[in-house]
C-alpha positions, 0 to 999 in steps of 0.5 A: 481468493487472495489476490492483493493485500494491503498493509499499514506499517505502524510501530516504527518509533514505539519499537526504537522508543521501547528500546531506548533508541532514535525513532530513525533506528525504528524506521530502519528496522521496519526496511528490513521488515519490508524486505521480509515481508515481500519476500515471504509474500512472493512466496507464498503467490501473492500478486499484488502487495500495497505497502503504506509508507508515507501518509500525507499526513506525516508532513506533520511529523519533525523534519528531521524525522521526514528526512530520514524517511525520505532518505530510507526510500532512496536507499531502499530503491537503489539498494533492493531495486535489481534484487527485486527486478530479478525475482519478477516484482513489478513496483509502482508507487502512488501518492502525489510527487508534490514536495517530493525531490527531484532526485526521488521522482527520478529513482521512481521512475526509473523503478517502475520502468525497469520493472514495468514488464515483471509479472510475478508480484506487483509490488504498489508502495503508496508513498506521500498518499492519501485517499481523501485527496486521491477520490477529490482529484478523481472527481476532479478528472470526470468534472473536467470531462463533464465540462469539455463535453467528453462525457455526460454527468449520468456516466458518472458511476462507480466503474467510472470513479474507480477508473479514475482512481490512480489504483486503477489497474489493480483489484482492490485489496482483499485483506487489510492488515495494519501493525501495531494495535491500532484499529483504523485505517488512517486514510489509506485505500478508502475507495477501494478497501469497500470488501476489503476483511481487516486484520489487526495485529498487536506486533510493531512493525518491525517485528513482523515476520513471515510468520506473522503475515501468514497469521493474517492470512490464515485469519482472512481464510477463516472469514467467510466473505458475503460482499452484501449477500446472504450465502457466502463467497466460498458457498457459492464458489462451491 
């Protein structure tokens, strides 16, 4: 059962560079994708959609580069909020908010309050995010509980960690699909992509389409899923 599907938005600036445009053109191309791509995925049920949009990582990118991503998820948010906030979405955003501007922490939280009680599609962007830093500031929180006496070292199990993850309150991902070509995971769910079937597609990201996205489906569907054991998911489902 297809429940959450996580996505790696890559290709942005080899589309704009193929062209002979600034790579700012190809990270406004990819919004229009991501209208795409929700779209089609409320259609077609998904309940939960994970977009990457920003790594921790990509601090490293030019700053003029980092302003103008900076500048697309403000105006994505004030544009497509009500849009979205009608058609049922619910949106989250994870990742830390240090180094982020007041006025962006102001317009998240007040998108995921408006949208707090929909319950058509959630809608999880993972924003200034990395999975390393979020697992280490998880252990963090069951360490503090160990030392204030609120928990023992042997509660300490998977469950536990996973609680403390800020993904806490969503299923882990069935299907990864990462755009562009590239074949790995770039710090993004480590934890919870454990079972996760990935899906590699050659198309740059602002080129994705319904059509595309339903390609990896159709692929996750022809996977069959043993999650550690011998006799298929769908085997013993049956």
């Amino acid at each position: 059962m297809l429940r959450h599907i996580a996505i790696i938005m890559d290709g942005n600036g080899r589309w704009a560079q193929a062209r002979g445009l600034p790579r700012a053109e190809g990270h406004r191309a990819g919004v229009e994708a991501v209208r795409r791509v929700v779209n089609a995925a409320g259609e077609l049920g998904v309940a939960h959609l994970t977009l990457y949009s920003f790594s921790s990582e990509n601090w490293a990118r030019p700053r003029s580069e980092i302003v103008e991503l900076f500048g697309l998820i403000r105006r994505f948010i004030r544009t497509d909020l009500a849009r979205l906030h009608e058609s049922g979405v619910r949106i989250t955003v994870i990742g830390s908010r240090e180094g982020i501007g007041k006025d962006i922490c102001r317009l998240i939280e007040e998108a995921e309050k408006l949208t707090g009680a929909n319950t058509r599609m959630h809608l999880q962007i993972a924003f200034n995010y990395g999975s390393r830093a979020e697992i280490a500031e998880a252990a963090k929180k069951l360490a503090e509980r160990c030392m204030s006496g609120t928990m023992e070292p042997a509660q300490i199990t998977e469950e536990a960690l996973g609680a403390a993850l800020q993904t806490a309150d969503v299923p882990d991902p069935d299907l990864l699909i990462r755009t562009s070509g590239e074949q790995r995971i770039s710090n993004f769910l480590l934890w919870q992509c454990a079972y996760a079937e990935f899906v590699f597609m050659p198309v740059l990201w602002p080129d994705f389409s319904a059509d595309d996205l339903n390609r990896a489906i159709a692929e996750f569907n022809s996977r069959d899923r043993r999650f550690g054991g011998v006799e298929s998911a769908k085997r013993l489902k049956a």
